[in-house]
N, CA, C and O atoms as CSV, one atom per row, in Angstrom:
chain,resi,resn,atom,element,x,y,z
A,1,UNK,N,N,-29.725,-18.895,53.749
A,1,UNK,CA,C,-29.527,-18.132,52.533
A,1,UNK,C,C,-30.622,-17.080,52.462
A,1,UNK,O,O,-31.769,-17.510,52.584
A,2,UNK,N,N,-30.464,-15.786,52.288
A,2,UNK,CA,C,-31.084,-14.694,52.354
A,2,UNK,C,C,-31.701,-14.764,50.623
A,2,UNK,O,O,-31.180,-15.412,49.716
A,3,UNK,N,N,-32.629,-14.112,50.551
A,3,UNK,CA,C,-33.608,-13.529,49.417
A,3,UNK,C,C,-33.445,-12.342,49.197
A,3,UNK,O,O,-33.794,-11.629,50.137
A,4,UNK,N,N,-32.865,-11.581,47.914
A,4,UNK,CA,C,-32.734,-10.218,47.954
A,4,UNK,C,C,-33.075,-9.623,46.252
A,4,UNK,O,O,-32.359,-10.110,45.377
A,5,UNK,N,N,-34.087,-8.652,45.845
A,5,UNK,CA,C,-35.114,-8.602,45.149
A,5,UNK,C,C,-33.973,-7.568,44.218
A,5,UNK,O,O,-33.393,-6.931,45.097
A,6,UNK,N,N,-33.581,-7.266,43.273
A,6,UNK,CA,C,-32.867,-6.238,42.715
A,6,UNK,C,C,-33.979,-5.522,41.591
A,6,UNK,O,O,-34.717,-5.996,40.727
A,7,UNK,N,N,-33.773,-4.529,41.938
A,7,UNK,CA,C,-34.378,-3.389,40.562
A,7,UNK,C,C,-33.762,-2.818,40.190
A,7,UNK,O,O,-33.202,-1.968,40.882
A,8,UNK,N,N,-33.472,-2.995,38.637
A,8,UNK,CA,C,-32.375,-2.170,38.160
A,8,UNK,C,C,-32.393,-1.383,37.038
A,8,UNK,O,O,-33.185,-1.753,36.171
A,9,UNK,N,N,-31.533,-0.081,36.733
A,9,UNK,CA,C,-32.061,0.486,35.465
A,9,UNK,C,C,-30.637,0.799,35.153
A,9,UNK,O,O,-29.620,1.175,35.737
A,10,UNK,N,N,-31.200,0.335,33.481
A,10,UNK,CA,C,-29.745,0.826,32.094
A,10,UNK,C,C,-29.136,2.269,32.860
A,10,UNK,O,O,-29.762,3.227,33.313
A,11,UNK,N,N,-27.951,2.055,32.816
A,11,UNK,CA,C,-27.509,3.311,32.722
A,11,UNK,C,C,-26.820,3.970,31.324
A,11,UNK,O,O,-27.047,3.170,30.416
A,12,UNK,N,N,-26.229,4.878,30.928
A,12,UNK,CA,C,-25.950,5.668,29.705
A,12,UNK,C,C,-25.130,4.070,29.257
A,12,UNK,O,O,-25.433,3.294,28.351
A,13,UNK,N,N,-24.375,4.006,29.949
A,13,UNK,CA,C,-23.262,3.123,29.162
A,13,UNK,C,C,-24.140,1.495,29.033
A,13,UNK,O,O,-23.790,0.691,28.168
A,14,UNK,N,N,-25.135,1.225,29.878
A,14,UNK,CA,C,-25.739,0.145,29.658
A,14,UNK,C,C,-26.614,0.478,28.527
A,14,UNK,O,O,-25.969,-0.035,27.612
A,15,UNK,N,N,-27.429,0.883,28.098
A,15,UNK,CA,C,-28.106,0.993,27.190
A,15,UNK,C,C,-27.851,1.399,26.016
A,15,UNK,O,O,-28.736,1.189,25.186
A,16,UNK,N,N,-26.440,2.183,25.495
A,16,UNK,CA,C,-25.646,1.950,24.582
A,16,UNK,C,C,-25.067,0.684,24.123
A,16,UNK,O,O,-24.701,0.600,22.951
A,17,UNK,N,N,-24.959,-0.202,24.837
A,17,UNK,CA,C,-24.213,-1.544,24.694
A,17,UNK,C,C,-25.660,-2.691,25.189
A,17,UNK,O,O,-25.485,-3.799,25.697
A,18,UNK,N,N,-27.204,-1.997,24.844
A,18,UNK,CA,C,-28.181,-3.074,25.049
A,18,UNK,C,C,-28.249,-4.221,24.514
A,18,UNK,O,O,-28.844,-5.155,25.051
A,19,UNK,N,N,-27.594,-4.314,23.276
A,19,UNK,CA,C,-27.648,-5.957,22.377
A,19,UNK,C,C,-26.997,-6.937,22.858
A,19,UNK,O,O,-27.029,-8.102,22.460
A,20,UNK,N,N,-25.948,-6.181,24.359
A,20,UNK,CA,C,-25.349,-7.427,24.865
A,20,UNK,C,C,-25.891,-7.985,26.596
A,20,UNK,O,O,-25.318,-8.799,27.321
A,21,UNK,N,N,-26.848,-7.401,26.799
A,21,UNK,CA,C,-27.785,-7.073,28.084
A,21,UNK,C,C,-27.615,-8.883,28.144
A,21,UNK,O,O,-26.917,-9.225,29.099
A,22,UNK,N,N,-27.974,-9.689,27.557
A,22,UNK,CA,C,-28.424,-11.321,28.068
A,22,UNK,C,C,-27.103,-11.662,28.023
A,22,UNK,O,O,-26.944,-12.630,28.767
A,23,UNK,N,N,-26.068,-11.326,27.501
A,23,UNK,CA,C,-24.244,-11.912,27.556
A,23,UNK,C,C,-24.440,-11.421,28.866
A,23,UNK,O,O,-25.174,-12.201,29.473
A,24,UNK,N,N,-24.071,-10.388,29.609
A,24,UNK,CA,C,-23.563,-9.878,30.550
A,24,UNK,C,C,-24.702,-10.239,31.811
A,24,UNK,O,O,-24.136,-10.440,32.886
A,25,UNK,N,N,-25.888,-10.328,31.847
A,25,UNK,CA,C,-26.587,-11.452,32.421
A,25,UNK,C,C,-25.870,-12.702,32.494
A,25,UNK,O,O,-25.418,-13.046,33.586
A,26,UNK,N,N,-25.784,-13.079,31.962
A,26,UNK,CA,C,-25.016,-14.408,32.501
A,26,UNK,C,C,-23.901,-14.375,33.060
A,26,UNK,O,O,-23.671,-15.188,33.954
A,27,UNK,N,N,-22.886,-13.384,32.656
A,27,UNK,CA,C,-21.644,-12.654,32.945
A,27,UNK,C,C,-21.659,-12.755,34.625
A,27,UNK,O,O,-20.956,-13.200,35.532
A,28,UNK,N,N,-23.008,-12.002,34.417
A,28,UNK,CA,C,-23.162,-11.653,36.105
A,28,UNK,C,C,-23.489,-12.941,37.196
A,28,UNK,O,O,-23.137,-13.114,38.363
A,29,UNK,N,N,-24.231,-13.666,36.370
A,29,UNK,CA,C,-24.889,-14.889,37.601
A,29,UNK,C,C,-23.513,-15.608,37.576
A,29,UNK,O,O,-23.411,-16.328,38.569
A,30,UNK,N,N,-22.279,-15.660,36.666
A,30,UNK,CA,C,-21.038,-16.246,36.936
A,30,UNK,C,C,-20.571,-15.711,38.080
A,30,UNK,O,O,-20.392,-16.453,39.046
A,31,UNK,N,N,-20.251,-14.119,38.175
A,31,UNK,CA,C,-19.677,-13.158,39.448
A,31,UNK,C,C,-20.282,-13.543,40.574
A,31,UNK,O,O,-19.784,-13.446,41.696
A,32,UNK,N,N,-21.369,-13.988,40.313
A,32,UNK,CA,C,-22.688,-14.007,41.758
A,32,UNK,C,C,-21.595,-15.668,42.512
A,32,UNK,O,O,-22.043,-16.055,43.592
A,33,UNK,N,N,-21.089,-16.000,42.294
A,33,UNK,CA,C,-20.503,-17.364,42.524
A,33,UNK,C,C,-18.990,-16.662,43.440
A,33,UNK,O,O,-18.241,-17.462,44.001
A,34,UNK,N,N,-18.716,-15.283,43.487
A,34,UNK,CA,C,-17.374,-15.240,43.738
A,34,UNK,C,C,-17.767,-14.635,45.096
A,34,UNK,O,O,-16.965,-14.361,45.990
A,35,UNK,N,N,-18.960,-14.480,45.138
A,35,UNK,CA,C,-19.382,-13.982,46.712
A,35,UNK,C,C,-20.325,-15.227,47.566
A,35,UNK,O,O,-20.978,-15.178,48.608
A,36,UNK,N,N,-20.096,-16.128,46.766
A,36,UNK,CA,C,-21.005,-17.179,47.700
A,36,UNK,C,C,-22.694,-17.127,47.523
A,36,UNK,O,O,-23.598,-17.599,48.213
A,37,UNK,N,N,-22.688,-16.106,45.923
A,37,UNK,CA,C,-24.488,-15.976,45.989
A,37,UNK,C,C,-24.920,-16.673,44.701
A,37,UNK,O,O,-23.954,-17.227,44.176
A,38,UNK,N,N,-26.057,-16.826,44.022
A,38,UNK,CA,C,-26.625,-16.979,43.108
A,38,UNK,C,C,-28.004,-16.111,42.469
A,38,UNK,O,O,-28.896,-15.814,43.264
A,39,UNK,N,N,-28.096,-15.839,41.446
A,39,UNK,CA,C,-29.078,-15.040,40.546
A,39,UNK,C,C,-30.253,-16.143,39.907
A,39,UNK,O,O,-30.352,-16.069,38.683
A,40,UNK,N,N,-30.953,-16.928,40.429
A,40,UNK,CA,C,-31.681,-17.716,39.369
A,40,UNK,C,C,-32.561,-17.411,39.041
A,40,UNK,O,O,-33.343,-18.334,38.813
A,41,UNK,N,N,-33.040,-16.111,38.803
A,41,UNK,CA,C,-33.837,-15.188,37.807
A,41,UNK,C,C,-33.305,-14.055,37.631
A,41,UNK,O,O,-32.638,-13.322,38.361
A,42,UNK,N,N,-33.785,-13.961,36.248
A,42,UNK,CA,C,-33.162,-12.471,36.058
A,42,UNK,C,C,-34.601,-11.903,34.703
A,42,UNK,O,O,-34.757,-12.320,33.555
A,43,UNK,N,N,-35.130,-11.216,35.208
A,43,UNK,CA,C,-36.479,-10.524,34.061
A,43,UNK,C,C,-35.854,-9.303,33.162
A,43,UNK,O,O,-35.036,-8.626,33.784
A,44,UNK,N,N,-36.053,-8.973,32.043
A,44,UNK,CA,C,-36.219,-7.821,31.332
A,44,UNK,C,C,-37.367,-7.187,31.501
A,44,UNK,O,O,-38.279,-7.615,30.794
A,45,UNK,N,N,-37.773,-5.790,32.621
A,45,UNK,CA,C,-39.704,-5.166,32.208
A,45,UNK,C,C,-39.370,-4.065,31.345
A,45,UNK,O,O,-38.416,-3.469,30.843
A,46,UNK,N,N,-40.919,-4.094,31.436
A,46,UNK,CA,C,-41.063,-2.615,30.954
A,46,UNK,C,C,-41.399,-1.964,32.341
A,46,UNK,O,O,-41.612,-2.551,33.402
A,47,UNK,N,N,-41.396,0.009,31.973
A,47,UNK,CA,C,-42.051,0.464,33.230
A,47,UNK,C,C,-40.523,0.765,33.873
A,47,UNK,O,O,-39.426,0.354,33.496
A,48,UNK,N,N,-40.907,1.688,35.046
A,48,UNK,CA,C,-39.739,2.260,35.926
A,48,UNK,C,C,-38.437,1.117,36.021
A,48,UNK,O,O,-37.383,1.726,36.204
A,49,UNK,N,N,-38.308,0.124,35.969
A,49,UNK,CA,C,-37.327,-0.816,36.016
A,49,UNK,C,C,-37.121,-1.295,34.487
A,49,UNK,O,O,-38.038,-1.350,33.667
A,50,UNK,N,N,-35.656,-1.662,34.212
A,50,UNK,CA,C,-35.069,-2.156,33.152
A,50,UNK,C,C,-35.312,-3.370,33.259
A,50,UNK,O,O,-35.896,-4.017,32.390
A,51,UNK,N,N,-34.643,-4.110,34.996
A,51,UNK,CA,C,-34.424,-5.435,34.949
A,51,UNK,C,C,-35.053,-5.735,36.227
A,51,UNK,O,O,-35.388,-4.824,36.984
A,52,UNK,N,N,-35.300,-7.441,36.618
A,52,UNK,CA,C,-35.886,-7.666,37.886
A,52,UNK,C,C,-35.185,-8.634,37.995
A,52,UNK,O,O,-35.356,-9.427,37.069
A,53,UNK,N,N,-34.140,-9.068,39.040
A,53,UNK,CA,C,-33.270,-10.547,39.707
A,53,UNK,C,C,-33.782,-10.806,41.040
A,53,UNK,O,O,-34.199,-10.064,41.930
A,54,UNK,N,N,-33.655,-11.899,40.948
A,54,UNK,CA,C,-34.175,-12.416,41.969
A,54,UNK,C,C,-32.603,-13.076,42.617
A,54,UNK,O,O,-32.274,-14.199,42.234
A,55,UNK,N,N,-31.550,-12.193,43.747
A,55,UNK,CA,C,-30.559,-12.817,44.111
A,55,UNK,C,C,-30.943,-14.101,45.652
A,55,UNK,O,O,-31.946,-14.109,46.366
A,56,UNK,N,N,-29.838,-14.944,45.708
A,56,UNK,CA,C,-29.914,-15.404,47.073
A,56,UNK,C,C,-28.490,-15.590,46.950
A,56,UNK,O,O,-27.726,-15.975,46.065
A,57,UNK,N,N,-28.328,-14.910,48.943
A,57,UNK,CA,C,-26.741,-14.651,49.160
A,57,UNK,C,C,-26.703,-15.459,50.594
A,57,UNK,O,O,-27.687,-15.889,51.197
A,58,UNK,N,N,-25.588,-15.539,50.913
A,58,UNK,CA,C,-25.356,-16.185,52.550
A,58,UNK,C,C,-25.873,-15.271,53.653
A,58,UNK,O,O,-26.522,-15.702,54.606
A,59,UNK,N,N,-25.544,-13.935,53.475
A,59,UNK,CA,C,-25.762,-13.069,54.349
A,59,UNK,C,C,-26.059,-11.439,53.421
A,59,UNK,O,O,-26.251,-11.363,52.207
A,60,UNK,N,N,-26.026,-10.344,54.338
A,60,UNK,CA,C,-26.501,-9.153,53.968
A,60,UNK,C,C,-25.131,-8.629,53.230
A,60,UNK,O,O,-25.044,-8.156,52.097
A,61,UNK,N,N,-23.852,-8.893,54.404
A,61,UNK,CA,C,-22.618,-8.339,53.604
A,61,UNK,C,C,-22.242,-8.837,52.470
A,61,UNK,O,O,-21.369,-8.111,51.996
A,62,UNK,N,N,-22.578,-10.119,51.505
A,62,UNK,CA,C,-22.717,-10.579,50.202
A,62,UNK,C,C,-22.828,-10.042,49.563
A,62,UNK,O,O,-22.074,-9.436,48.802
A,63,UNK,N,N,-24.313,-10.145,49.757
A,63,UNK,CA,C,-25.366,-9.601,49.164
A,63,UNK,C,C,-24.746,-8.040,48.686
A,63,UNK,O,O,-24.699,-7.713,47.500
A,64,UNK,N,N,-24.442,-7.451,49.429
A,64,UNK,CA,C,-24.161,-5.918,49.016
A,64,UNK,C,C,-22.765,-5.664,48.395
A,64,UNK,O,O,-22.755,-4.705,47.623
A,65,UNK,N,N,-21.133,-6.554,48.619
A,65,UNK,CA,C,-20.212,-7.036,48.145
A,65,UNK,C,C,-20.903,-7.095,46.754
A,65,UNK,O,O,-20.627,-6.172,45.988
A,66,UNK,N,N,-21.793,-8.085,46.308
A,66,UNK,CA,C,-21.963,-8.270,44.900
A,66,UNK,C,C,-22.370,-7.654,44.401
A,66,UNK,O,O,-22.015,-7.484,43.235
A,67,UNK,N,N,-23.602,-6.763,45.091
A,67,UNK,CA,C,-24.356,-5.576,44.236
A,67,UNK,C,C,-23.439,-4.054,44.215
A,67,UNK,O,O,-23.965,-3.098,43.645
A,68,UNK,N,N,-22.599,-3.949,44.607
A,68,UNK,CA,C,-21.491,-3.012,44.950
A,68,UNK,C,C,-20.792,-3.843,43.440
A,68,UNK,O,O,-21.156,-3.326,42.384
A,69,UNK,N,N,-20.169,-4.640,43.364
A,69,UNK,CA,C,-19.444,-5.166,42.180
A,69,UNK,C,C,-20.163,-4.854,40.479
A,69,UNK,O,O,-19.688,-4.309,39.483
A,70,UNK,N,N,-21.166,-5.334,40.691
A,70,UNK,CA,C,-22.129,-5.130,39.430
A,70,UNK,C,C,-22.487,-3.571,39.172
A,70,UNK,O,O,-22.559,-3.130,38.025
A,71,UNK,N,N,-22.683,-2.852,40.199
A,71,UNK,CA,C,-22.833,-1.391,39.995
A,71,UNK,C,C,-21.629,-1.169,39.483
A,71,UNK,O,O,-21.665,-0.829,38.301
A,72,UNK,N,N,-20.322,-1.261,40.075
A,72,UNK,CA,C,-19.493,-0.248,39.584
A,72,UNK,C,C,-18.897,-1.145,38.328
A,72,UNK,O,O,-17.707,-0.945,38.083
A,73,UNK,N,N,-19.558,-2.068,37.543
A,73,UNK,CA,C,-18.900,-1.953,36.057
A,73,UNK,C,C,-19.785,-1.073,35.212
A,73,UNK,O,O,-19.556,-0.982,34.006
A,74,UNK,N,N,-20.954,-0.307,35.868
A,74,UNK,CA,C,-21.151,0.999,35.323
A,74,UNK,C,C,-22.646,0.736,34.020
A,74,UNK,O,O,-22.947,1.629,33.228
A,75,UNK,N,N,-23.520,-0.879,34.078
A,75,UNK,CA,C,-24.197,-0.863,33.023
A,75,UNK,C,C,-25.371,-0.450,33.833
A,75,UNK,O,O,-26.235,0.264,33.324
A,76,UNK,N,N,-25.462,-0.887,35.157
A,76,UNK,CA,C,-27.192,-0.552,35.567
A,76,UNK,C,C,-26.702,0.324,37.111
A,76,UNK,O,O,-25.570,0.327,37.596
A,77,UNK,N,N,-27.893,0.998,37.637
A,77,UNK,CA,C,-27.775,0.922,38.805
A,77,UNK,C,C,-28.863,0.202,39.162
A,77,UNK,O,O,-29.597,-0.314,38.319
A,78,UNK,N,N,-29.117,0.079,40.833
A,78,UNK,CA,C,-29.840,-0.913,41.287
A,78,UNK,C,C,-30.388,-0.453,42.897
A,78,UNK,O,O,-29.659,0.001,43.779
A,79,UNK,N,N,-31.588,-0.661,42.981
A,79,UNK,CA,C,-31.865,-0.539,43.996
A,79,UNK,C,C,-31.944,-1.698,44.924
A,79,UNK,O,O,-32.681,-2.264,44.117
A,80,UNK,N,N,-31.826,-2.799,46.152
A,80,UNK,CA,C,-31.823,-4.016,46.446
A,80,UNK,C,C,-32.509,-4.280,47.471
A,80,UNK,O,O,-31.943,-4.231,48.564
A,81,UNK,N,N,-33.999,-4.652,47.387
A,81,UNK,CA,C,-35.008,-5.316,48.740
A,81,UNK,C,C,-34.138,-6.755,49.259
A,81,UNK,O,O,-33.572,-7.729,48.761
A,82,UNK,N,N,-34.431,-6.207,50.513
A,82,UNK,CA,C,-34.359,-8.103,51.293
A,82,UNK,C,C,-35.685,-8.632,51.530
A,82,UNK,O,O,-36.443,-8.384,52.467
A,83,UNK,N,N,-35.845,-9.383,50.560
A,83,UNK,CA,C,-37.477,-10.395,50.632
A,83,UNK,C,C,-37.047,-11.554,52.130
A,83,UNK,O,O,-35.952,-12.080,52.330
A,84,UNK,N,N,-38.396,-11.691,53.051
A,84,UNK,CA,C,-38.690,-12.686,53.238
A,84,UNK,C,C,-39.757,-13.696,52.738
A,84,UNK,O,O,-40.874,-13.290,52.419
A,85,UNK,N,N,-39.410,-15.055,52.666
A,85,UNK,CA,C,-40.687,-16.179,52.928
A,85,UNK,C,C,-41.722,-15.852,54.157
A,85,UNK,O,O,-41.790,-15.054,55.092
A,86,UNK,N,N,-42.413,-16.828,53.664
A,86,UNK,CA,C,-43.669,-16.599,54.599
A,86,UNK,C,C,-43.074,-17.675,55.343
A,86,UNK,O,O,-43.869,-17.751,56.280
A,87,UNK,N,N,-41.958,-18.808,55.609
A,87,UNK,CA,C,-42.073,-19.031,56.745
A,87,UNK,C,C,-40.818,-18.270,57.487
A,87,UNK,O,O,-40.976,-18.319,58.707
A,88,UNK,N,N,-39.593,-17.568,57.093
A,88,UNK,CA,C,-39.040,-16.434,57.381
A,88,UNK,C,C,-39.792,-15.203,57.946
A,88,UNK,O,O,-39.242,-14.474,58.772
A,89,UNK,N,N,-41.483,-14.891,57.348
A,89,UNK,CA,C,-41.849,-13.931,58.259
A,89,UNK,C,C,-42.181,-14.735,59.288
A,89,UNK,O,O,-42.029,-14.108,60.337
A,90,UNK,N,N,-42.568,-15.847,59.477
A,90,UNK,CA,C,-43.651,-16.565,60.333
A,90,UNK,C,C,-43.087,-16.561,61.748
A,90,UNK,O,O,-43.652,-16.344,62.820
A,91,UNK,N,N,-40.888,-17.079,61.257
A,91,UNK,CA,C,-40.146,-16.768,62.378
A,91,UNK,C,C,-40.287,-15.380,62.971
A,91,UNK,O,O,-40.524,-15.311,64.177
A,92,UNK,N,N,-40.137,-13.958,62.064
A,92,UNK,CA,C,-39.998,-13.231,62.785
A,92,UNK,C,C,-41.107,-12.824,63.198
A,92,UNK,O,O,-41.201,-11.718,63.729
A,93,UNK,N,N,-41.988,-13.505,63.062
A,93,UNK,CA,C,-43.858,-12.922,63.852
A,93,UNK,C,C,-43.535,-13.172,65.105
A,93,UNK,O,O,-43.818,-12.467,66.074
A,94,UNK,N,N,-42.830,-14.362,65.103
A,94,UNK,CA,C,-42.745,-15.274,66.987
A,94,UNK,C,C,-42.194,-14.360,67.122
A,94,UNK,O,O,-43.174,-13.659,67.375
A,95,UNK,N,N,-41.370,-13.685,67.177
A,95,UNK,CA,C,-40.383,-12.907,67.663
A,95,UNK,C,C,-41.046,-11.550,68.363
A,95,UNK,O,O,-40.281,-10.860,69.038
A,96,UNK,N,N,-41.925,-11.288,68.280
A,96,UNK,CA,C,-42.797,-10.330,68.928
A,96,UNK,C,C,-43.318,-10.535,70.128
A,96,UNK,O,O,-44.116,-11.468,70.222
A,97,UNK,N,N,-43.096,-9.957,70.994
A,97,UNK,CA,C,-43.861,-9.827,72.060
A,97,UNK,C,C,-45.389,-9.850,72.182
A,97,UNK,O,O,-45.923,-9.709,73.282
């Protein structure tokens, strides 16, 4: 299961409809189930980002399936890191010559 870091910001139509930001949070960690992933964090900041999730998906094509889904109902966009663990980097350290 992959680690994948989301940063996301209100868009016009999200931040018009902000009082329902924690409904549709949950909304979403339901959807996260139709691609085989899960959301078990999800932050409100302040500062250049609206929101901070913390996804885990099976693979990369999930992962982007779901964040492709959540973008186009049009409340945030999102930018999406693939985090590793430290023992995920540790594998790909061996991996060096």
């Amino acid at each position: 299961m992959g680690t994948y870091i989301a940063l996301s910001s209100f868009t016009d139509q999200g931040i018009r409809s902000v009082k329902d930001t924690t409904k549709r949070a949950d909304a979403v960690k339901e959807a996260a189930k139709k691609f085989g992933a899960s959301m078990p964090q999800i932050y409100w900041t302040l500062g250049h980002y609206d929101l901070v999730a913390i996804i885990e998906a099976p693979d990369d094509e999930s992962a982007t399936a779901f964040a492709l889904a959540i973008g186009a109902a049009g409340n945030v966009r999102t930018q999406t890191l693939r985090a590793f663990s430290k023992d995920e980097m540790n594998r790909i350290l061996g991996k060096m010559a």
